[in-house]
C-alpha positions, 0 to 999 in steps of 0.5 A: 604666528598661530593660524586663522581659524578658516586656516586650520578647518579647511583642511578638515572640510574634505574628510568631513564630506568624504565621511558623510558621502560614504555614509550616504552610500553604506546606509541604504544596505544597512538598512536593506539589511535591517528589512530582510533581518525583520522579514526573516524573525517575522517569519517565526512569529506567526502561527504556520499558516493552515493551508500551508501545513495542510499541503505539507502534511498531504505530501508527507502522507504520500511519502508514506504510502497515501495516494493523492486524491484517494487517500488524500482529499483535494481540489487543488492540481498536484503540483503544490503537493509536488513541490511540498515533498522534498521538504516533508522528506527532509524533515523526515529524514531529519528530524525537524519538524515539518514547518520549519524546514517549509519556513526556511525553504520559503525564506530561501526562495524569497531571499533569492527571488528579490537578490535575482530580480534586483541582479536583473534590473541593475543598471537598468534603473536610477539609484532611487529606483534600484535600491527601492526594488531590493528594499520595498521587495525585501519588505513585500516579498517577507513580512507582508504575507504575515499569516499567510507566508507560504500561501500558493499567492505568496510562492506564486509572488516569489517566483515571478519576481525575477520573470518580472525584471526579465520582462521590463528589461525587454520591454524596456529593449535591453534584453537579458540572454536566452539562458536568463530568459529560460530561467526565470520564465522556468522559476515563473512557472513553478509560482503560476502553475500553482492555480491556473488562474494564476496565468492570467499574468504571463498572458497580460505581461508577454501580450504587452511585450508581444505589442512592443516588440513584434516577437516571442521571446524564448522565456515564452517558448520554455513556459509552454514547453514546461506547462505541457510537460506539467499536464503530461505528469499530471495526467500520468502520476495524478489520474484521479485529480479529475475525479475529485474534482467533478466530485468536490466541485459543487462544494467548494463553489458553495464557499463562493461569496458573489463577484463583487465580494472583494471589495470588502476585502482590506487587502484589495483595498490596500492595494487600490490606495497604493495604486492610486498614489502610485498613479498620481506620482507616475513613477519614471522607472522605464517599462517597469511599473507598467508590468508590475501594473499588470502583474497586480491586475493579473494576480487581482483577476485571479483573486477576483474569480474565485469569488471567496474574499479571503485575504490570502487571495489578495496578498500577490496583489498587495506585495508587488502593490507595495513595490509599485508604490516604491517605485512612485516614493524614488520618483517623487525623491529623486530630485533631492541630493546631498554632498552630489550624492542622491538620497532617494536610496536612502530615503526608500530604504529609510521608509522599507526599513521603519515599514518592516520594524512596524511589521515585526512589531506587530507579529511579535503582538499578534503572531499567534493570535491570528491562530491561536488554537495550536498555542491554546488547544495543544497542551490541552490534548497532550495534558489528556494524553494526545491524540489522534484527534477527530476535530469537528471544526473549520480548518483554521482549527484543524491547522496546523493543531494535528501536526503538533508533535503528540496529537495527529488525526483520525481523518483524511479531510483537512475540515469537517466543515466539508459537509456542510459546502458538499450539502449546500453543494447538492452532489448526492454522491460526495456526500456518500462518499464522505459518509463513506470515507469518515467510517473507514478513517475512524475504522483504521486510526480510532481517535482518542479525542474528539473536539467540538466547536461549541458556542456561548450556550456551549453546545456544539455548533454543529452536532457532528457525533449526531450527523454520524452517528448512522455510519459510526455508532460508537461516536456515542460512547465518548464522553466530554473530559474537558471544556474551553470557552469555545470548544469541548473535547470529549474521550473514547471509553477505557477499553 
């Protein structure tokens, strides 16, 4: 007698359930996975950032005998120069080009940053919510930067990832052990020394914690003790940072758009839209999305005093903006469920995971197209026999063209465009001075080439060879070699 159909499934309808639950919990990593796979070939799609190879070639003059604020003009405090010299000595010591040990070193810290911080908040938050902080913090903490991987907010973001969880946890009155508390308040302040405005953050998150809790946590205490140390180091191996400062002060001011130039900013306004949601949502995730809303607000203060409206300014504010709304997406999913099994982790995942290929699909279109003049100019000056280069241009230009294998440069300044911020600044004195210092440059390394901004009427934008003409008289002799639509390179005289 054969067996009734119903019979014969039954059977089955366990295994079937069985495989699609454990679908259900393989693939939120699968796709966690897929995100970090996308932020790490992301990461070599764009152009190296220009401020990035900036500090990274300043750090590779030090190990060569430079000294900082003398030899090598900034305003920024030493610690990012600091920071920047064991990747410029393995790179030396290697052989591999600078970037791409500062590329790999960045995606180390990331990778770490978002693995420790999900350590930290595990079983401290719903599935939904876990899985969107590791998969939301993959896709904020690599491909959001874009060009900007490796800005000063962007190793800022990184390293206050894990301070954040801690601070949650507490708030949250489920605290983590002294040493992890030192630990992350450690890896904190490497991110937030970087620019003092960045401080602004710890103060809004422990002045929240400090209201909770009636008491200091010990994460605060190595904070201090580290930013004293870091004033002493300074004061000691950086004595002529102040220097520099009163004297390039004026003109980096002059680059200053007005307070309310952020609100032109795409990033800022990225970052309002998705606050908003997040707000309208009111994820329930514990004290967590109340510090990463003061995060962003800390990091948008720092953005909004420097009054430059530039994007990279904005990109701390948009990445844990980006986490907030995830933490929103888990909340507004967390009441749907399969076979038992929630599907908020898949879900958030699912969307980190479409979010992150976008990403990766548009660095792969405009990678290098954000800064295309080491693709289009480098072959250019190593076709007409290389460098060093004198580049009379902004210093997106500048960088990272001269790190270029073949080409470098006759000047200690990242861009000439420094004359015109220290002219509208009115410091007499940083103007000599770079009078001044542009002569001994071009005394020490002559430059085989010089390039020019040029514009439609393909005249200089700004005739720098007749700026300086008074201190280098020589800079008349070079002779235009070849032309671009947007610049010409002119040769020094056969000698």
């Amino acid at each position: 007698m054969s067996a009734l159909p119903g019979e014969v499934a039954a059977p089955a309808a366990p295994a079937a359930v069985a495989r699609r639950t454990r679908w259900l919990r393989l693939a939120p990593a699968a796709l966690v996975a897929l995100v970090m796979a996308c932020g790490v070939a992301a990461a070599f799609l764009y152009t190296f950032n220009h401020n990035a190879s900036y500090l990274l070639h300043a750090a590779g003059q030090l190990l060569r005998g430079a000294t900082l604020y003398v030899d090598v003009p900034e305003i920024n405090p030493p610690l990012i120069v600091w920071l920047n010299l064991p990747i410029a000595w393995l790179a030396q010591q290697s052989g591999l080009h600078d970037a791409l040990v500062f590329r790999i070193a960045v995606l180390a810290l990331g990778l770490l940053s978002v693995a420790w911080s999900s350590r930290l908040l595990r079983g401290q938050l719903a599935p939904g919510q876990w899985w969107s902080w590791l998969a939301v913090g993959m896709f904020a903490a690599l491909l959001v930067p874009g060009y900007e991987f490796g800005e000063r907010e962007h190793l800022a973001l990184l390293c206050v990832l894990p301070y954040l969880a801690e601070a949650a946890r507490r708030c949250d009155a489920r605290p983590l052990g002294p040493a992890t508390q030192a630990g992350v308040a450690a890896l904190a302040i490497l991110g937030l020394a970087l620019k003092p405005h960045f401080l602004v953050v710890p103060l809004l998150v422990e002045s929240y914690a400090i209201w909770r809790l009636r008491k200091l946590s010990i994460g605060c205490v190595v904070a201090a003790a580290l930013l004293l140390a870091y004033l002493a180091a300074a004061w000691l191996f950086a004595p002529h940072y102040l220097e520099m400062v009163r004297l390039l002060a004026g003109g980096y001011w002059g680059y200053a758009r007005g307070w309310s130039s952020f609100l032109t900013v795409p990033y800022f306004l990225a970052s309002a839209i998705l606050v908003l949601l997040a707000c309208l949502v009111r994820p329930r995730a514990g004290r967590l999305p109340v510090v990463l809303g003061l995060a962003i607000a800390g990091f948008a203060l720092a953005a909004i005093v420097q009054q430059k409206a530039w994007s990279y300014h904005w990109v701390a504010v948009l990445s844990l903006a980006w986490m907030l709304f995830g933490q929103a997406a888990a909340t507004a999913t967390a009441h749907r469920s399969a076979h038992g099994m929630p599907l908020a982790p898949l879900i958030v995942c699912s969307g980190a995971a479409v979010l992150a290929l976008l990403a990766l699909a548009s660095a792969r279109v405009d990678g290098h197209k954000v800064n295309p003049h080491p693709a289009e100019l480098g072959p250019l000056i190593r076709e007409l026999g290389g460098g060093p280069v004198l580049v009379f241009s902004t210093f997106q230009v500048s960088f990272p063209l001269v790190t270029e294998p073949g080409i470098g440069t006759s000047s200690r300044f990242p861009t000439m465009s420094i004359v015109h911020a220290m002219e509208k600044g009115g410091n007499r004195a940083a103007v000599a001075w770079i009078h001044r210092s542009f002569a001994e440059d071009f005394r020490r390394a002559p430059p085989r080439l010089l390039l020019l901004e040029t514009g439609a009427d393909g005249r200089p934008v700004v005739d720098f060879i007749e700026y300086f003409k008074q201190d280098v008289p020589e800079l008349q002799d070079f002779r235009v070699v070849r032309r671009t639509p947007r610049f010409m390179l002119l040769a020094a005289p056969q000698r």
